[in-house]
py3Dmol code that shows the C-alpha trace and the ligand (Angstrom):
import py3Dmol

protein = """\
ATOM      1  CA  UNK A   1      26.054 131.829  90.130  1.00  0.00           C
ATOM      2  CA  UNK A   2      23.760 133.893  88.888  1.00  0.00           C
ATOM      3  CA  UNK A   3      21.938 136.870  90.752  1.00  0.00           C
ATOM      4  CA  UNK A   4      18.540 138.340  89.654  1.00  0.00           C
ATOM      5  CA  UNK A   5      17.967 141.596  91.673  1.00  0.00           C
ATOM      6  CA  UNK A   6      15.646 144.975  91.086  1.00  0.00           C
ATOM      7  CA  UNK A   7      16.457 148.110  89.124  1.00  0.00           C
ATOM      8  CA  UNK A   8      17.788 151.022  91.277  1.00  0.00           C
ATOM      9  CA  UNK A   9      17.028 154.335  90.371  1.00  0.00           C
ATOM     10  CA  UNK A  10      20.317 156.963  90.991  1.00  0.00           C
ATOM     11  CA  UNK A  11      19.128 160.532  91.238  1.00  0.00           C
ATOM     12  CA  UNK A  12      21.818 163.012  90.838  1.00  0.00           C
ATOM     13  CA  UNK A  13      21.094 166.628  91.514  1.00  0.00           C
ATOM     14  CA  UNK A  14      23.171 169.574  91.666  1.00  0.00           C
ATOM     15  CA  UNK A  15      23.130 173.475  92.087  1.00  0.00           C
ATOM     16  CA  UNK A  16      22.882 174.412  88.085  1.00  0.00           C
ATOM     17  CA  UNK A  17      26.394 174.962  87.053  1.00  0.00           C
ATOM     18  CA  UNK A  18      28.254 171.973  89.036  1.00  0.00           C
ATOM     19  CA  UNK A  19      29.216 169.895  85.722  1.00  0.00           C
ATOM     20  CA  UNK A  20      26.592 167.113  86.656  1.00  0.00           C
ATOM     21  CA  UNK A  21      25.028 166.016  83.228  1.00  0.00           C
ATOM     22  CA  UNK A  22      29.079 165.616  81.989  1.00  0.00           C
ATOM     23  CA  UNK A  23      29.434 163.438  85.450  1.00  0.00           C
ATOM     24  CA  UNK A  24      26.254 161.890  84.271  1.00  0.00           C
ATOM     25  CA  UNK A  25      27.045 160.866  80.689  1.00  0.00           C
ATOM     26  CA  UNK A  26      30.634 159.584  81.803  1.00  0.00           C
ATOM     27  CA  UNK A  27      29.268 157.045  84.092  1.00  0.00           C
ATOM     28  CA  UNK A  28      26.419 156.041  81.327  1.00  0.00           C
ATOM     29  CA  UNK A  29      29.284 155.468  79.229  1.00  0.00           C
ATOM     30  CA  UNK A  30      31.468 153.439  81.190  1.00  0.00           C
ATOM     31  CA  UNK A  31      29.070 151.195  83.259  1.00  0.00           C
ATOM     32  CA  UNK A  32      26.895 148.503  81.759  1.00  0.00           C
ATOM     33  CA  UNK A  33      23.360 148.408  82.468  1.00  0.00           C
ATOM     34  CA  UNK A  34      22.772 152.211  83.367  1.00  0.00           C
ATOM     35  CA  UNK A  35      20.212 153.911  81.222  1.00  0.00           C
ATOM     36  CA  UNK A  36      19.625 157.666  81.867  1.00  0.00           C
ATOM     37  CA  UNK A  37      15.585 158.786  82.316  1.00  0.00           C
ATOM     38  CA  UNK A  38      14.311 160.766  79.832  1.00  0.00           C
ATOM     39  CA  UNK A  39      11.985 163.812  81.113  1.00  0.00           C
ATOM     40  CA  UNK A  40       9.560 165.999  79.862  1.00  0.00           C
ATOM     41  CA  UNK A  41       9.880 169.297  79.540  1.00  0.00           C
ATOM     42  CA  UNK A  42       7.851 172.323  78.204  1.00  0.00           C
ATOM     43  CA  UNK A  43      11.235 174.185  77.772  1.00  0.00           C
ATOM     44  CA  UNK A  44      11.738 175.057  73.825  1.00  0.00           C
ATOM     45  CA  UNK A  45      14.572 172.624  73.091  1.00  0.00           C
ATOM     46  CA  UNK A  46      18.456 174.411  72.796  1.00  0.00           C
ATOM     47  CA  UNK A  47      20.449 174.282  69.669  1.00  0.00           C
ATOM     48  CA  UNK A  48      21.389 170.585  69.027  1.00  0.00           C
ATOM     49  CA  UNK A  49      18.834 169.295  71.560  1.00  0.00           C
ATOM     50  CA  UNK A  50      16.703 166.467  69.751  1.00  0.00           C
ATOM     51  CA  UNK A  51      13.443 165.522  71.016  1.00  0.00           C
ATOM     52  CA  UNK A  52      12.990 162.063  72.411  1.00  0.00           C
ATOM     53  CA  UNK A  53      16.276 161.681  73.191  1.00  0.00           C
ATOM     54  CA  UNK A  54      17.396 164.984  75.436  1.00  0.00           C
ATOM     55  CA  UNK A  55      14.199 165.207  76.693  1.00  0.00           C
ATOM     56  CA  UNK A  56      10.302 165.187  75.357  1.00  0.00           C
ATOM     57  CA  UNK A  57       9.408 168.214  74.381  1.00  0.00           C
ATOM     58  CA  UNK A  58       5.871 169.055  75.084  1.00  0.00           C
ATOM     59  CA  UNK A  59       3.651 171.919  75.562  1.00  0.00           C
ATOM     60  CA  UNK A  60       1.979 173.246  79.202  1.00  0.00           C
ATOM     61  CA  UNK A  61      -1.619 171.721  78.246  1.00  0.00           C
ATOM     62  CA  UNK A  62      -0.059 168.329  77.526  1.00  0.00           C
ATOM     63  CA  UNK A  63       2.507 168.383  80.519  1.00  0.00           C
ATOM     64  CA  UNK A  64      -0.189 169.080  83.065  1.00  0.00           C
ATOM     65  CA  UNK A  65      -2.663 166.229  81.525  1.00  0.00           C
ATOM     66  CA  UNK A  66       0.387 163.698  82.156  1.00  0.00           C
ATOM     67  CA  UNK A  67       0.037 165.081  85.759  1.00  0.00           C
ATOM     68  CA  UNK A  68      -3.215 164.675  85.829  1.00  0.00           C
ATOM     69  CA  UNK A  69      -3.484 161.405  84.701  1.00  0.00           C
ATOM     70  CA  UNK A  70      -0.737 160.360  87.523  1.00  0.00           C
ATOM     71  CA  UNK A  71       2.141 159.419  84.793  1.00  0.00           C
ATOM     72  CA  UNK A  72       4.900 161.315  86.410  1.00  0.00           C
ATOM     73  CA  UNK A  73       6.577 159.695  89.482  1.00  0.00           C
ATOM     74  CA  UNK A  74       7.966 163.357  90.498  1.00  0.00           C
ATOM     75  CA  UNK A  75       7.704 166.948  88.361  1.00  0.00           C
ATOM     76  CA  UNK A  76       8.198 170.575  89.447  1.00  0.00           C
ATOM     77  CA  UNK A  77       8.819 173.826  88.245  1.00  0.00           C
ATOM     78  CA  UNK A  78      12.643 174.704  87.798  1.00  0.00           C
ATOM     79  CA  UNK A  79      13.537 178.745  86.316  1.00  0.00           C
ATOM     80  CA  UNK A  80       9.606 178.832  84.735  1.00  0.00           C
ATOM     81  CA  UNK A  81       9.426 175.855  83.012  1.00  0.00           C
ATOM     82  CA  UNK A  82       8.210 172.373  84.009  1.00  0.00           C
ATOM     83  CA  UNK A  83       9.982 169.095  83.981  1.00  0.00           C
ATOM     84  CA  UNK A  84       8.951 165.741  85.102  1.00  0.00           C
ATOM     85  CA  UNK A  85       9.818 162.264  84.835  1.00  0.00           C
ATOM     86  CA  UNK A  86       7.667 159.930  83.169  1.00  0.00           C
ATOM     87  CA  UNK A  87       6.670 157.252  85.906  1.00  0.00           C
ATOM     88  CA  UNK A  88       5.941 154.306  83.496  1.00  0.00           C
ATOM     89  CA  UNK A  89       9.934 153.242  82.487  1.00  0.00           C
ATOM     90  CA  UNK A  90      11.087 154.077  86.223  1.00  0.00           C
ATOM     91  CA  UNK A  91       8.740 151.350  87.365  1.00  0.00           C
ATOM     92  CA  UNK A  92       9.225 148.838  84.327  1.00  0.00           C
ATOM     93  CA  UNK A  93      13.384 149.388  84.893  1.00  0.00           C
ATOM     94  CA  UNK A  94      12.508 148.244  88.679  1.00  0.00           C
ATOM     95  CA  UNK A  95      11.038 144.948  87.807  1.00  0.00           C
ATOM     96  CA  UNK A  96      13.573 144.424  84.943  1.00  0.00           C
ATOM     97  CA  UNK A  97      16.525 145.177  87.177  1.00  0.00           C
ATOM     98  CA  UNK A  98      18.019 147.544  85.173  1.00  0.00           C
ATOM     99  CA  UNK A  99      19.374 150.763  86.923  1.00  0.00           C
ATOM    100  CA  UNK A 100      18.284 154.275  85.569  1.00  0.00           C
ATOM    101  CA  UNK A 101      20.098 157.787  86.110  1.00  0.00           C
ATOM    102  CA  UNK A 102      17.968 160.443  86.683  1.00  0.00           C
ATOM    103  CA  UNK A 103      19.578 164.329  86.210  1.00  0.00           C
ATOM    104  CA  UNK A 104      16.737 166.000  87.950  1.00  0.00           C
ATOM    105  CA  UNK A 105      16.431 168.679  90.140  1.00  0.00           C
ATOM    106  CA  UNK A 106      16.771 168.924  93.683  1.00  0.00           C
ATOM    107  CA  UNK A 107      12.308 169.387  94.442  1.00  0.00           C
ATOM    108  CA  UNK A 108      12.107 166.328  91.978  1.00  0.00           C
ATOM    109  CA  UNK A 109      15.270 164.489  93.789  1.00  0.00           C
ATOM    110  CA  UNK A 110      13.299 164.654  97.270  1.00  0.00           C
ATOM    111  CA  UNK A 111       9.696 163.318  95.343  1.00  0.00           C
ATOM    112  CA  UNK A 112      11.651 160.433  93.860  1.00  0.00           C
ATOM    113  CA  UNK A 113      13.386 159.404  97.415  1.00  0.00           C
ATOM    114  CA  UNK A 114       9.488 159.719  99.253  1.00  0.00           C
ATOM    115  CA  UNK A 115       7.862 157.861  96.296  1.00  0.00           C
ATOM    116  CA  UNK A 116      10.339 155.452  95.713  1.00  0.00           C
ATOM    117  CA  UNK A 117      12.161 154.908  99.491  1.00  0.00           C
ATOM    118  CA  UNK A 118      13.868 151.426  98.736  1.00  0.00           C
ATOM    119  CA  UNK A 119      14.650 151.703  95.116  1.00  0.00           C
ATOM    120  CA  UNK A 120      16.244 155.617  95.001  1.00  0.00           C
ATOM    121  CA  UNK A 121      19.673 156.246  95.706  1.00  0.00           C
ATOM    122  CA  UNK A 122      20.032 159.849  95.803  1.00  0.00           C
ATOM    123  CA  UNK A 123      23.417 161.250  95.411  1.00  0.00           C
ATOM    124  CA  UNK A 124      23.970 165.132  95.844  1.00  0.00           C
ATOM    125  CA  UNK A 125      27.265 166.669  93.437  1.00  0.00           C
ATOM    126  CA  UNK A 126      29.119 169.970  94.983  1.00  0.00           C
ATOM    127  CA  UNK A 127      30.846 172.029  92.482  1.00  0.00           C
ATOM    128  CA  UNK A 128      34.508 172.944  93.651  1.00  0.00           C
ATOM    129  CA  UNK A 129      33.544 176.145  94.671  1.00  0.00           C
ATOM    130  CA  UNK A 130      30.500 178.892  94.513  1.00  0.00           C
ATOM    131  CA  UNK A 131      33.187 180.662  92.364  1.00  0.00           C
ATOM    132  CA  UNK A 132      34.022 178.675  89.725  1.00  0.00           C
ATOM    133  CA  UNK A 133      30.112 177.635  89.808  1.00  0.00           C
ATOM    134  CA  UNK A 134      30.146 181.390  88.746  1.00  0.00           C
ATOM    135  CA  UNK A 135      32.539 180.983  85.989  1.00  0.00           C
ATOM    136  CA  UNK A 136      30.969 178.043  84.630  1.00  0.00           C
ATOM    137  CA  UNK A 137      27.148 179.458  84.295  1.00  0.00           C
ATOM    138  CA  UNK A 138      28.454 182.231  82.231  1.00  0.00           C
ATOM    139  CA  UNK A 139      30.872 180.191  80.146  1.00  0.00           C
ATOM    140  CA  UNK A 140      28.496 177.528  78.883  1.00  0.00           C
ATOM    141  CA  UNK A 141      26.864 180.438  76.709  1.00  0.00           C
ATOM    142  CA  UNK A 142      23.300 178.911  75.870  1.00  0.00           C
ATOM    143  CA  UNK A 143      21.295 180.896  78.233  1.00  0.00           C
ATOM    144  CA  UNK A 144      20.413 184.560  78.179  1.00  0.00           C
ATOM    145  CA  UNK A 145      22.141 186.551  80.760  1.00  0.00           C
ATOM    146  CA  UNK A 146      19.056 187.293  82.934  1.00  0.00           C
ATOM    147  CA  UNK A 147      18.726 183.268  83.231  1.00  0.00           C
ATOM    148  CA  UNK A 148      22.256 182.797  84.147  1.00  0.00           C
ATOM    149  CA  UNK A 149      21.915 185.455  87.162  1.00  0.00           C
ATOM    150  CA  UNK A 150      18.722 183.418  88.367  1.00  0.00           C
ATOM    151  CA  UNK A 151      20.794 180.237  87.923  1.00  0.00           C
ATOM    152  CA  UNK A 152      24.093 181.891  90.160  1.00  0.00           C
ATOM    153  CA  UNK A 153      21.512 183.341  93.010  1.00  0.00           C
ATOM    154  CA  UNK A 154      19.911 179.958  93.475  1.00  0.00           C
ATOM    155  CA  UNK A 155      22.645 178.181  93.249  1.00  0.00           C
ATOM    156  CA  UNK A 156      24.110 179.751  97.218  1.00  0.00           C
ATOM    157  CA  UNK A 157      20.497 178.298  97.894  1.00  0.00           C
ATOM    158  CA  UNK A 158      20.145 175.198  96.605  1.00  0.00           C
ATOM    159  CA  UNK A 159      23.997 174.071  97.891  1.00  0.00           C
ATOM    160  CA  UNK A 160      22.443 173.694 101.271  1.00  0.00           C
ATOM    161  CA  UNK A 161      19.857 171.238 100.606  1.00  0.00           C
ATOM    162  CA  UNK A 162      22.680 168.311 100.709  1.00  0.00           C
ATOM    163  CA  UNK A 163      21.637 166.843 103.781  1.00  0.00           C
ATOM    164  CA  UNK A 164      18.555 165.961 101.857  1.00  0.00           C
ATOM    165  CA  UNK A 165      21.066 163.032  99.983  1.00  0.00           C
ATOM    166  CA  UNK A 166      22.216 160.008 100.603  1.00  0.00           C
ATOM    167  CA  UNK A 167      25.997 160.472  98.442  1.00  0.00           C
ATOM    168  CA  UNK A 168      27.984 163.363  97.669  1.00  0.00           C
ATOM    169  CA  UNK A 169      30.445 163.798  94.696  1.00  0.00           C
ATOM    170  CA  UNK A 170      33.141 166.739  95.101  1.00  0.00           C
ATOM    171  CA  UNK A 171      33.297 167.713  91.124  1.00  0.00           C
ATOM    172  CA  UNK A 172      36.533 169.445  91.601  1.00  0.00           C
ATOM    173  CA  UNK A 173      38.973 167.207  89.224  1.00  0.00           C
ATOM    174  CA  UNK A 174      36.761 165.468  86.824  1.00  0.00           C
ATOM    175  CA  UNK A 175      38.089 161.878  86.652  1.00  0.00           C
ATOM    176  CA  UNK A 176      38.216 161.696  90.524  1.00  0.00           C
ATOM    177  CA  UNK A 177      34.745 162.757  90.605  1.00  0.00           C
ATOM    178  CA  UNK A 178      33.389 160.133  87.876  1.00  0.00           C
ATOM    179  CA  UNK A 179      35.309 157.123  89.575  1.00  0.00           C
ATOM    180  CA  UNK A 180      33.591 158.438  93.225  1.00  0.00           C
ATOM    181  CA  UNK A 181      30.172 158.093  91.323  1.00  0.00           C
ATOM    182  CA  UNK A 182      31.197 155.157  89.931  1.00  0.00           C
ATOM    183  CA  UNK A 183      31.981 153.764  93.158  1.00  0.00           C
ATOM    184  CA  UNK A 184      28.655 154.381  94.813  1.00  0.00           C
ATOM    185  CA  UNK A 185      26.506 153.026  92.055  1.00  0.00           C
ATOM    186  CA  UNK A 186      28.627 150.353  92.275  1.00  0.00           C
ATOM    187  CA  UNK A 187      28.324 149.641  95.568  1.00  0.00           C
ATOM    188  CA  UNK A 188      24.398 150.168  95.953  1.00  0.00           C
ATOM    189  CA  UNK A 189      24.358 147.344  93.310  1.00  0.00           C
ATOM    190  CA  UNK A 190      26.063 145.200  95.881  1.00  0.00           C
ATOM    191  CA  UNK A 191      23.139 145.464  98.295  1.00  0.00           C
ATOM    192  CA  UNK A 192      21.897 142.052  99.734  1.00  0.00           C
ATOM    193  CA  UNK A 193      18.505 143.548 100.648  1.00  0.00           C
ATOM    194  CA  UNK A 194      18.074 144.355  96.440  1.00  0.00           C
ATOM    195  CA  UNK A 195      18.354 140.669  95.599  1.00  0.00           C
ATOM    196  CA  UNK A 196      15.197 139.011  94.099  1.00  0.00           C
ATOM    197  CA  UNK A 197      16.405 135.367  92.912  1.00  0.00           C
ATOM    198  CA  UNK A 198      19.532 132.873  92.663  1.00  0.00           C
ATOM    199  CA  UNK A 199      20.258 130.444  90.969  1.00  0.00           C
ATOM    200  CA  UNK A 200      23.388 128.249  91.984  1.00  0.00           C
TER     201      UNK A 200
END
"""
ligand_1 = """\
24
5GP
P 17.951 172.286 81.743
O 16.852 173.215 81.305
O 19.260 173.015 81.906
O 18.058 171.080 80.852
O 17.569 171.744 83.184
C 17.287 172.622 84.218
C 17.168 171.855 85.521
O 16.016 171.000 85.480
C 18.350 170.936 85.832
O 18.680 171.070 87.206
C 17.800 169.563 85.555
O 18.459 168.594 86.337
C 16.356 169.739 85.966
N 15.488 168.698 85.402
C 15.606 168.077 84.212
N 14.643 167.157 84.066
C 13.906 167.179 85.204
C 12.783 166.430 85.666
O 12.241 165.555 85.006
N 12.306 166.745 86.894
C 12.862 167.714 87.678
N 12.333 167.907 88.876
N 13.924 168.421 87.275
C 14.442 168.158 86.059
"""
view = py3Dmol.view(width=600, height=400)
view.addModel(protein, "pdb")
view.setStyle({"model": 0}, {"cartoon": {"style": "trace"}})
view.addModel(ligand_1, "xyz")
view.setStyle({"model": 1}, {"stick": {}})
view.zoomTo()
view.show()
């Protein structure tokens, strides 16, 4: 039996803080077929960041012509930078039914669902707590401190924008919360209404 059926596009967002791109990167690794999108940014890349493959790294001028030119399927502005995702490979992965992950923000999650209604899954991650959402912005140590306090008072914000979502993930004890994602991605695969061929 075999199944042909169109890419799906899983958007994960999260207040900043809430452990998503390690949720993320677990799933990438452990599921077949699951490619993450790769955006473009004009934030200067941080230590051990390599372009092309954390994100592009581009400046304002060239960001903005990509805009222009209607080659980003969603972009916004997140803490005074931009970041957008590049339209082209979301569309190609469609056709080719391969699934992409997409760690964008919660602006971009919303463009992705109204541009893309059939083919985004969008799946909303709570940290355990506003506390230890706290803890973990000033652990991880690669922004400046003035950053990190934008980061913790938009965080209060952005936690109640989950109704915007289709899926939630409780990030509270990791493994639990990378077998939950796994489960949904898993299941959206299963939809009927995704199939485009078989061959029996
Ligand atoms: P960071 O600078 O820490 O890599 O990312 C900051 C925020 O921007 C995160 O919430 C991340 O998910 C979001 N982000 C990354 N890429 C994109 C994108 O292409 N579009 C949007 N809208 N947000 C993005």
């Amino acid at each position: 039996m075999k199944i042909k059926r169109k890419g799906i596009l899983f958007v994960i967002s999260a207040p900043s803080g809430a452990g998503k791109t390690t949720l993320c990167r677990e799933a990438a690794n452990r599921l077949d077929n699951l490619e993450f999108s790769i955006s473009y940014t004009t934030r200067p890349p941080r230590p051990g960041e390599e372009n092309g493959r954390d994100y592009h790294f581009v400046d304002e001028e060239t960001f903005l012509e990509m805009v222009e030119k209607g080659e980003m399927a969603e972009w916004a502005r997140v803490y005074n930078h931009l970041y957008g995702t590049p339209k082209a490979p979301l569309l190609k992965a469609i056709e080719a039914g391969k699934d992409i992950l997409l760690d964008i923000d919660i602006q971009g999650a919303s463009q992705i669902k109204a541009a893309f209604p059939e083919d985004a899954v969008t799946i909303f991650v709570f940290p355990p707590s506003l506390e230890a959402l706290r803890e973990r912005l000033s652990k991880r140590g690669a922004d400046a401190p003035q950053v990190i306090k934008e980061r913790w008072e938009k965080a209060e914000e952005e936690m109640a924008m989950y109704p915007l979502f289709r899926y939630f993930v409780v990030n509270d004890r990791l493994e639990e919360a990378i077998e939950d994602l796994i489960a949904v991605i898993k299941a959206e695969r299963h939809r009927v209404e995704r199939i485009k061929e078989t061959q029996w």
